[in-house]
SETORTI-838664 format. One record per residue (C-alpha): residue number from 1; residue in three letters; chain; x, y, z. Coordinates in nm, 2 decimals. Each point is the difference from the previous one (the first is absolute). Example, Ala and Ser with C-alpha at 12.3 -4.5 7.8 and 13.67 -1.06 7.14 Angstrom:
SETORTI-838664
pos:1; code:ALA; unit:A; x:1.23; y:-0.45; z:0.78
pos:2; code:SER; unit:A; x:0.14; y:0.34; z:-0.07
end
This chain:
SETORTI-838664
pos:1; code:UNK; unit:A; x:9.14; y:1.26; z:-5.47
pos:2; code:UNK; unit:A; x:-0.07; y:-0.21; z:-0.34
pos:3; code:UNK; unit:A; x:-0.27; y:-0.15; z:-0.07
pos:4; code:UNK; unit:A; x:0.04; y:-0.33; z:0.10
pos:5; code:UNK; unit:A; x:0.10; y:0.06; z:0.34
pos:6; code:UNK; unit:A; x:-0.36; y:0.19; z:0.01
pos:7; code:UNK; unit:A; x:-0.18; y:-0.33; z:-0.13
pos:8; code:UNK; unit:A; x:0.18; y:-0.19; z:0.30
pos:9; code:UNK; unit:A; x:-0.03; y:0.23; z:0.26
pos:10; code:UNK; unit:A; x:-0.39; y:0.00; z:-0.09
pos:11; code:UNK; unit:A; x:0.04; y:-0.31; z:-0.04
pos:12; code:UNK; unit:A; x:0.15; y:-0.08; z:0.38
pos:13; code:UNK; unit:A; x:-0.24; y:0.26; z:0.15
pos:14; code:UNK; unit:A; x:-0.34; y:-0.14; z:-0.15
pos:15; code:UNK; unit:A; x:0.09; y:-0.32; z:0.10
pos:16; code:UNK; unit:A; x:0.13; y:0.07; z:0.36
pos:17; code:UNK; unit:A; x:-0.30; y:0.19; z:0.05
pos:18; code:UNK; unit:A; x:-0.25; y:-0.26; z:-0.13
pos:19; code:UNK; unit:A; x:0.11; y:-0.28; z:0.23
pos:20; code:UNK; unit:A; x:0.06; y:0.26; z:0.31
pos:21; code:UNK; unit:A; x:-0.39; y:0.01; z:-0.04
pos:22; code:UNK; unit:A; x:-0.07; y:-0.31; z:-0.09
pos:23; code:UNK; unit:A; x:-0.16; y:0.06; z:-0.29
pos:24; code:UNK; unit:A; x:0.02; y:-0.26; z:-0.32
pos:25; code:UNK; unit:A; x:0.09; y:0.13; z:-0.35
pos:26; code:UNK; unit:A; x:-0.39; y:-0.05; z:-0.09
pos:27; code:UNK; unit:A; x:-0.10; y:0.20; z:0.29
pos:28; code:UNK; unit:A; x:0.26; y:0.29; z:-0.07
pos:29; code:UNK; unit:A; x:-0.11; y:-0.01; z:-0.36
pos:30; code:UNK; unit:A; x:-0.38; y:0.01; z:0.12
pos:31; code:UNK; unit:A; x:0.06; y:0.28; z:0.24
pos:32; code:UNK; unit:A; x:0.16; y:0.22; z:-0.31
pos:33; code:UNK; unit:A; x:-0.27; y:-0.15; z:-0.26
pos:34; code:UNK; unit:A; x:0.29; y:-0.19; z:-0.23
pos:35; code:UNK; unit:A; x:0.06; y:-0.33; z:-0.03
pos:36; code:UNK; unit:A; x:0.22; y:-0.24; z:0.22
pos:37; code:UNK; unit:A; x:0.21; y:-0.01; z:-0.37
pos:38; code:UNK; unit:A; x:0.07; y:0.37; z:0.04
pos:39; code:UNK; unit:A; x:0.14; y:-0.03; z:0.36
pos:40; code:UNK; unit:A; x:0.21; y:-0.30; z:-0.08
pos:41; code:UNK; unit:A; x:0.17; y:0.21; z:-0.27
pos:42; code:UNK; unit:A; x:0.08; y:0.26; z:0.21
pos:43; code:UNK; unit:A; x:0.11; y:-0.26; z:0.25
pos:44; code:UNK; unit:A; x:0.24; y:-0.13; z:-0.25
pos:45; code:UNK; unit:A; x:0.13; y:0.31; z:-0.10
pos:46; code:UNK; unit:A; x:-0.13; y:-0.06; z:-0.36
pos:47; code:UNK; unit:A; x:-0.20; y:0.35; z:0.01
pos:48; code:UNK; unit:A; x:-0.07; y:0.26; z:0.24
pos:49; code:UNK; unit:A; x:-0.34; y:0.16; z:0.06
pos:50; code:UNK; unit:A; x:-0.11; y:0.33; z:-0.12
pos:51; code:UNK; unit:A; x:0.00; y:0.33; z:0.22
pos:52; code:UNK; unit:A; x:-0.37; y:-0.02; z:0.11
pos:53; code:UNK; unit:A; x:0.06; y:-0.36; z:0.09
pos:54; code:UNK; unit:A; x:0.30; y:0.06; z:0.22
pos:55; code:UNK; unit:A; x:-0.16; y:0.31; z:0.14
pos:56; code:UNK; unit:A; x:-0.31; y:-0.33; z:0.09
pos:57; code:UNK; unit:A; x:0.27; y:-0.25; z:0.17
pos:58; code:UNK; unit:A; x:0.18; y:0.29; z:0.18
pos:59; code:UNK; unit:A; x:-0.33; y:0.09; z:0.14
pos:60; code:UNK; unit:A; x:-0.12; y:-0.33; z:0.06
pos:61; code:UNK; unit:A; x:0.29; y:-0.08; z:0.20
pos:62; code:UNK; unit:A; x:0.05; y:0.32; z:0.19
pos:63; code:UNK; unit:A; x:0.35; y:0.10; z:-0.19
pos:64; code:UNK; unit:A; x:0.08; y:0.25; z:-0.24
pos:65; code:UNK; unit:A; x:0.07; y:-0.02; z:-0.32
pos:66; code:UNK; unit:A; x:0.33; y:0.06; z:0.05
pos:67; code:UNK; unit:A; x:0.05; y:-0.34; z:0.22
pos:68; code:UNK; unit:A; x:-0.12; y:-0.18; z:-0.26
pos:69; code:UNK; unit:A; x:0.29; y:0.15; z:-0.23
pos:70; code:UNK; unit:A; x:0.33; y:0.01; z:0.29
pos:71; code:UNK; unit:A; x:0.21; y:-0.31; z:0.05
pos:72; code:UNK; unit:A; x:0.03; y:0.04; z:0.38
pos:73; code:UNK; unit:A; x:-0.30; y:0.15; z:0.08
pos:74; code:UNK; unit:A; x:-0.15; y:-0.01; z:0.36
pos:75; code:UNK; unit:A; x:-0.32; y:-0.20; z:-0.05
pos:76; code:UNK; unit:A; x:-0.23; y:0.04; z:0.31
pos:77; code:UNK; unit:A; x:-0.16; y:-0.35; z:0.00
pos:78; code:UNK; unit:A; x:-0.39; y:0.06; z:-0.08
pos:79; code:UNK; unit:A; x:-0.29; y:-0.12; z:0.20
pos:80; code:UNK; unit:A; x:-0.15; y:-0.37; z:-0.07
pos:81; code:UNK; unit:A; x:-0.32; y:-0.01; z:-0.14
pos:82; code:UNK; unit:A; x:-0.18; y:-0.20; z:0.25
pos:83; code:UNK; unit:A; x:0.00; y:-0.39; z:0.00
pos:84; code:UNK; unit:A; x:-0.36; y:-0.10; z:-0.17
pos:85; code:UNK; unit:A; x:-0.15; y:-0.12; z:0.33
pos:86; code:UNK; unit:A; x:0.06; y:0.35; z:0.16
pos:87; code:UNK; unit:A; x:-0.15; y:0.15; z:-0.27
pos:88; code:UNK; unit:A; x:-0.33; y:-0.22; z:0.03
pos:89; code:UNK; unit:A; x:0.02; y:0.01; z:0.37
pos:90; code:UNK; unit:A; x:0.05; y:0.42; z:0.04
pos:91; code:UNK; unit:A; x:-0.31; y:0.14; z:-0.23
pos:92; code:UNK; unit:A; x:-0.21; y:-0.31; z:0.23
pos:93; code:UNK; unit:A; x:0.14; y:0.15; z:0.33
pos:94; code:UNK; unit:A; x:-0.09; y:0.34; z:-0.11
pos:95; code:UNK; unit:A; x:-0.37; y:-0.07; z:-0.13
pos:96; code:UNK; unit:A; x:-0.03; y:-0.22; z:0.37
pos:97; code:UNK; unit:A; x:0.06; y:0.32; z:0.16
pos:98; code:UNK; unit:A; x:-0.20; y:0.20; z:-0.17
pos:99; code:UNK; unit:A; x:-0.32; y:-0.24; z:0.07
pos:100; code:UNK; unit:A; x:0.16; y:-0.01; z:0.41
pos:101; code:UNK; unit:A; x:-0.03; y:0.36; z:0.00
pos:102; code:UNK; unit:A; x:-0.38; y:-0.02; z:-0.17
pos:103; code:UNK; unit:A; x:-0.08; y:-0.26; z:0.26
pos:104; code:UNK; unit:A; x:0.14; y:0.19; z:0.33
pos:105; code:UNK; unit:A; x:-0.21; y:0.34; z:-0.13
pos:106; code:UNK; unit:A; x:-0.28; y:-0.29; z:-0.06
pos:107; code:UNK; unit:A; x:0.02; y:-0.11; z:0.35
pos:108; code:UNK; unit:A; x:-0.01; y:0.36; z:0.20
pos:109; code:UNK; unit:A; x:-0.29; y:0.12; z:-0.24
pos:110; code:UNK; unit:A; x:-0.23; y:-0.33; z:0.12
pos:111; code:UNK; unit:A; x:0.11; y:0.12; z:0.35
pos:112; code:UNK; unit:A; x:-0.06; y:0.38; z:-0.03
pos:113; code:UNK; unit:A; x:-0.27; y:0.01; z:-0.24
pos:114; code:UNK; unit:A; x:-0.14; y:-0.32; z:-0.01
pos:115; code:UNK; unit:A; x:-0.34; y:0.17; z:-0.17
pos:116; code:UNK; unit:A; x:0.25; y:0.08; z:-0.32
pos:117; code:UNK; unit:A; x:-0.17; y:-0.25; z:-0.24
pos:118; code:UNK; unit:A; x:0.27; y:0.05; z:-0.28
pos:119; code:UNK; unit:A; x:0.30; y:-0.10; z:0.19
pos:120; code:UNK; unit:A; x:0.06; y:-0.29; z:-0.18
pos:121; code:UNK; unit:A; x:0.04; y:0.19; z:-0.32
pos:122; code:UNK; unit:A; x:0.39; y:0.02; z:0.15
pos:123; code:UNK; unit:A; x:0.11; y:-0.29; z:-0.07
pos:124; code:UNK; unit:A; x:-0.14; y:0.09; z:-0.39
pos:125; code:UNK; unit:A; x:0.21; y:0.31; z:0.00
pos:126; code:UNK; unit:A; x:0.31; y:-0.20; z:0.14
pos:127; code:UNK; unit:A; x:0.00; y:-0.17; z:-0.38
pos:128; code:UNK; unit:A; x:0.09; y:0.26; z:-0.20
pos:129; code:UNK; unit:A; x:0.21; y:0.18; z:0.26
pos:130; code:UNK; unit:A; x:0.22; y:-0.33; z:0.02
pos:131; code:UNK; unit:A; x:0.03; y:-0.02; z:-0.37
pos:132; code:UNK; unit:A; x:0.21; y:0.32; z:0.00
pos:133; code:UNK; unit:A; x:0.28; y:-0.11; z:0.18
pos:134; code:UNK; unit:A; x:-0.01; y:-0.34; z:-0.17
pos:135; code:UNK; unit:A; x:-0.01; y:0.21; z:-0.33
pos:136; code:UNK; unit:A; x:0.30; y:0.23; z:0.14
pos:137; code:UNK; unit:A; x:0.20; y:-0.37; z:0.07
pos:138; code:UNK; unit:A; x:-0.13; y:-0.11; z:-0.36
pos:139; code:UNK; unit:A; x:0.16; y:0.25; z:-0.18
pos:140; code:UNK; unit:A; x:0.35; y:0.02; z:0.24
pos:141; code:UNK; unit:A; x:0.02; y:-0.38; z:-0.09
pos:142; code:UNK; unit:A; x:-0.19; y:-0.20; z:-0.22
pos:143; code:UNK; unit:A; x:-0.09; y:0.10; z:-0.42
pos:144; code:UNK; unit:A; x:-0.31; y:0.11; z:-0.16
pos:145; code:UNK; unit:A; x:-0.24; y:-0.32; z:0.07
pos:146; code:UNK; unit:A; x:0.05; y:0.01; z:0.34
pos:147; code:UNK; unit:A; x:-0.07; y:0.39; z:0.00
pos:148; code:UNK; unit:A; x:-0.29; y:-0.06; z:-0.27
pos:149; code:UNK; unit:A; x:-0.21; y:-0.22; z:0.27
pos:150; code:UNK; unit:A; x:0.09; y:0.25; z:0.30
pos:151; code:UNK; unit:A; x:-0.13; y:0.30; z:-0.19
pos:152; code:UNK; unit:A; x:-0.34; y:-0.24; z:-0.11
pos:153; code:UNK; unit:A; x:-0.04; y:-0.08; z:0.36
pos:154; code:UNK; unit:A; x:-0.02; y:0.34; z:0.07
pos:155; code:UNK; unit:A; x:-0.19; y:0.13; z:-0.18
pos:156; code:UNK; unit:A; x:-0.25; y:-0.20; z:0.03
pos:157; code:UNK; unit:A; x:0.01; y:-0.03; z:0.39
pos:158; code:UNK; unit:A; x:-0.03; y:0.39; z:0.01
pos:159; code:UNK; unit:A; x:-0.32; y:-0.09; z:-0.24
pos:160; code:UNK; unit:A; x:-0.13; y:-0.22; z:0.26
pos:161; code:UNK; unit:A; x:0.06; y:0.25; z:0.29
pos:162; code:UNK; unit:A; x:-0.19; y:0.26; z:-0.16
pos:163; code:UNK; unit:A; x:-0.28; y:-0.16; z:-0.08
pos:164; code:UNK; unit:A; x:-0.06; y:-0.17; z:0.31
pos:165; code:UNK; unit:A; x:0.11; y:0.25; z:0.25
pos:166; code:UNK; unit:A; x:-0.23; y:0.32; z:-0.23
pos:167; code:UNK; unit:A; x:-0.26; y:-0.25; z:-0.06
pos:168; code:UNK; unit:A; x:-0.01; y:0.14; z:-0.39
pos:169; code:UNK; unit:A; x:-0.25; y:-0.13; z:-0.16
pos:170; code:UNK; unit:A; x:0.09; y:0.05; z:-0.33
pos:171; code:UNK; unit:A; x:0.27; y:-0.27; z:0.05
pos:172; code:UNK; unit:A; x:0.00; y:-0.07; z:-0.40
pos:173; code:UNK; unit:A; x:0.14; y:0.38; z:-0.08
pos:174; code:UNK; unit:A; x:0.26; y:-0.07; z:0.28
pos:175; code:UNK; unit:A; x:0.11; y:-0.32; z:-0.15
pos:176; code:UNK; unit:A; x:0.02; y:0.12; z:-0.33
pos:177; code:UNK; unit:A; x:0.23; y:0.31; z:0.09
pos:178; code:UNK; unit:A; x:0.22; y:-0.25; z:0.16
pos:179; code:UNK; unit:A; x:-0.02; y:-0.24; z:-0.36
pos:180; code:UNK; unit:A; x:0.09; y:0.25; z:-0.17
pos:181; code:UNK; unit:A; x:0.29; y:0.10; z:0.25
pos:182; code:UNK; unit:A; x:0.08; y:-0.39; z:0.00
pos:183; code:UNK; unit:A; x:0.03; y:0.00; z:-0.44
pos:184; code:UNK; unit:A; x:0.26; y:0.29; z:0.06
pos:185; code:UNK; unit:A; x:0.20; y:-0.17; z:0.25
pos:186; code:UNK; unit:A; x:0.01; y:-0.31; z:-0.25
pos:187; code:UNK; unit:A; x:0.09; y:0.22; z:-0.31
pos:188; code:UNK; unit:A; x:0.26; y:0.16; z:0.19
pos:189; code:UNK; unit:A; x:0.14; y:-0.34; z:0.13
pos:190; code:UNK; unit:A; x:-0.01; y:-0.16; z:-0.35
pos:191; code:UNK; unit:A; x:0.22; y:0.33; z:-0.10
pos:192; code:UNK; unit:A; x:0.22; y:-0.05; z:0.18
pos:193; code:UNK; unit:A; x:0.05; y:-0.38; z:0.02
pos:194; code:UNK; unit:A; x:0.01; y:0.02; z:-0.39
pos:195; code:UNK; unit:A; x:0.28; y:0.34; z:0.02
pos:196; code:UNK; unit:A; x:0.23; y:-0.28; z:0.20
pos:197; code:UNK; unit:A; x:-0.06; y:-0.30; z:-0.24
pos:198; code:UNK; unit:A; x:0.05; y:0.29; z:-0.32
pos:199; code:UNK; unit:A; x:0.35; y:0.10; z:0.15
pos:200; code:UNK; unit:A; x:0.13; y:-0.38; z:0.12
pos:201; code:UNK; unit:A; x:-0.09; y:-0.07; z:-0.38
pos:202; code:UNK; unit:A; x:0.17; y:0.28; z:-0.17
pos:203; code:UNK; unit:A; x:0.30; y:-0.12; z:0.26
pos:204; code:UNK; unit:A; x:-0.01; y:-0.30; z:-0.16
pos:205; code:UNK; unit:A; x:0.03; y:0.12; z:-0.34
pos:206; code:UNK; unit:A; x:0.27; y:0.17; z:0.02
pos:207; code:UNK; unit:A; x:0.23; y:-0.30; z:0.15
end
C-alpha cells in the first residue's frame, strides 16, 4: 500500500466517521486539541496525522488504528453525542432526583421523629450530592467551563454543609481551606485551558 492510498483511506475514514457522529471539523479538531485547519487537511488528503493522533481518533471513535488505515474496513457506526437539549435536560433530571430522594427521607423523618430539629439540614446536603452527578454529566459532555462552575459549586455547597450542619464556629478557617482549595482548582483550569490554546497554536504554525 503506497502512500497515497494511506492519505485517502485516512482520509475517507476521518471523514465518514466525523459525520456518522455528527461532529463538525471545529468540534473534531477541539476534541483532539488541533485546529479545524488540521482536520480539513487530513480531510483533503493533503497530510495525514501523526501516530499519537491517529491512536486519539481511533479511540475517540471506538475503531482501531488499523480501520483508520484499510480501504474496506468494517466501521461499527459510533454512538451520537447527545442533541444539546438532552444534554441540559439529563444532568437537571438527575439533580431533580437527587433533591426527590432528600425530600421523601425529609418527609418520613417529620413523621417518625418529628422532635429531630436538624431535619431540614437535608435538603442542604442534597446540594453537593446533586452536583456530583451533574459534574459526572459535565465532564461526559460539555468542556472545561462548564466543569469549572460544577466543581465551584461544589465545593463550596460541601462548605456550606459543614458549617451549618457541625455548627463550626470557626467558619473563617473553614472558608479559607476551601479558598485555598478554590485558587488550585482555578490554576489547574487555567493550565489546562492555556495547554489547549498552546497546541491549536503550534497547529497553526505549522500549516
Amino acid at each position: 500500500m503506497n502512500e497515497e492510498r494511506i492519505k485517502n483511506n485516512i482520509a475517507n475514514n476521518i471523514t465518514k466517521l466525523r459525520k456518522e457522529k455528527g461532529l463538525t471539523q471545529a468540534e473534531l479538531a477541539d476534541a483532539l486539541s488541533y485546529s479545524d485547519k488540521s482536520v480539513s487537511k487530513w480531510e483533503r488528503g493533503d497530510g495525514i496525522p501523526d501516530v499519537l493522533v491517529l491512536y486519539k481518533i481511533a479511540e475517540l471513535f471506538g475503531v482501531s488504528v488499523s480501520n483508520l488505515l484499510s480501504e474496506k474496513a468494517e466501521i461499527k457506526k459510533p454512538a451520537r453525542l447527545p442533541h444539546l437539549s438532552s444534554r441540559i435536560i439529563i444532568p437537571l433530571l438527575s439533580m431533580g432526583l437527587v433533591f426527590l430522594v432528600f425530600s421523601v427521607v425529609y418527609f418520613f423523618l417529620r413523621v417518625f421523629l418529628p422532635d429531630f430539629d436538624k431535619a431540614w439540614l437535608l435538603f442542604i446536603l442534597a446540594l453537593p450530592v446533586a452536583c456530583i452527578p451533574l459534574l459526572v454529566f459535565t465532564c461526559l459532555w460539555w468542556d472545561l467551563p462548564q466543569r469549572f462552575f460544577c466543581v465551584t459549586a461544589l465545593t463550596w455547597s460541601i462548605v456550606l454543609f459543614v458549617c451549618l450542619a457541625f455548627e463550626v464556629y470557626g467558619i473563617t478557617n473553614v472558608v479559607i481551606i476551601a479558598g485555598i482549595f478554590q485558587v488550585l482548582v482555578i490554576l489547574w483550569f487555567i493550565l489546562r485551558f492555556r495547554s489547549k490554546r498552546r497546541k491549536k497554536k503550534q497547529e497553526n504554525t505549522q500549516q
